[in-house]
N, C-alpha and C positions, 0 to 999 in steps of 0.2 A: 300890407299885412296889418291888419287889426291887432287889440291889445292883448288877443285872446291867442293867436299864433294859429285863427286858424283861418285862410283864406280862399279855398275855393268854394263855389255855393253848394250847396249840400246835394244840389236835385243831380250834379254831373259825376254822383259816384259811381264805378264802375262796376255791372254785375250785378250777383244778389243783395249787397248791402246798401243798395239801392232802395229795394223795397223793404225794408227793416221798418223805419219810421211808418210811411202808409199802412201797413201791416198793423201799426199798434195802433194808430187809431183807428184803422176799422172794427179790430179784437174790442177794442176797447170800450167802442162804441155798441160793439153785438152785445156786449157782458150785459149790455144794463136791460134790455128785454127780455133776457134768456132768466124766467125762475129758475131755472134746477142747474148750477154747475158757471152760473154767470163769475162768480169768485175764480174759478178755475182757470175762465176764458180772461180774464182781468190779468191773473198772476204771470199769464202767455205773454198780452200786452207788456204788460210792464215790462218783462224780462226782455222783449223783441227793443223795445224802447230805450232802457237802459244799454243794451248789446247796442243800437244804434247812435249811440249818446259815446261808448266809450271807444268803440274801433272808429279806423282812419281819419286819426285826431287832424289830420292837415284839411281835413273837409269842415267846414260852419256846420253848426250842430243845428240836425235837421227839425225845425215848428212842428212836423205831425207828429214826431218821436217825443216831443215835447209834453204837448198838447195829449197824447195815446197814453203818455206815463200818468199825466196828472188826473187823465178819465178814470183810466186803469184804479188808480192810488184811490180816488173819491169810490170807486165800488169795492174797492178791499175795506175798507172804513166802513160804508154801511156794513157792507156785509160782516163785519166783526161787533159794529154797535147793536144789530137784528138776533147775534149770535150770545151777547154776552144779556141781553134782555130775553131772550128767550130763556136761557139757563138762571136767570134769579126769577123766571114766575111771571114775567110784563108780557 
């Protein structure tokens, strides 16, 4: 067991939370070509990423849930920096 309590690898979850992580980064990764609604498909990500980050803590916490949250995170960011410059006039 690691120092983190959690030991088995993440890819052998049973079921649908299985594909939770994969999920968020491909959402994650759709977000950033989609003009109209990419913010939306980002907040899916994240949510599916974070959901796969906090259930069946006895599984390692899965790289693409990782990696899906932090794409996810970097297009909620633009998309709030595009949104707060649009509203002062830039």
């Amino acid at each position: 067991m690691n120092g983190s309590g959690r030991w088995l690898p993440a890819g052998d979850r049973p079921g649908r939370g299985a594909w939770l992580g994969p999920l968020s980064l491909g959402l994650s990764l759709l977000s950033w070509p989609i003009p109209a609604g990419g913010a939306a498909v980002a907040v899916v990500a994240v949510g599916f990423g974070v959901l796969s980050m906090s259930t069946q803590t006895e599984y390692r916490v899965d790289w693409t849930a990782v990696v899906g949250v932090s794409v996810g995170l970097l297009q909620l960011a633009l998309s709030l920096m595009l949104l707060v410059m649009a509203a002062n006039g830039y």
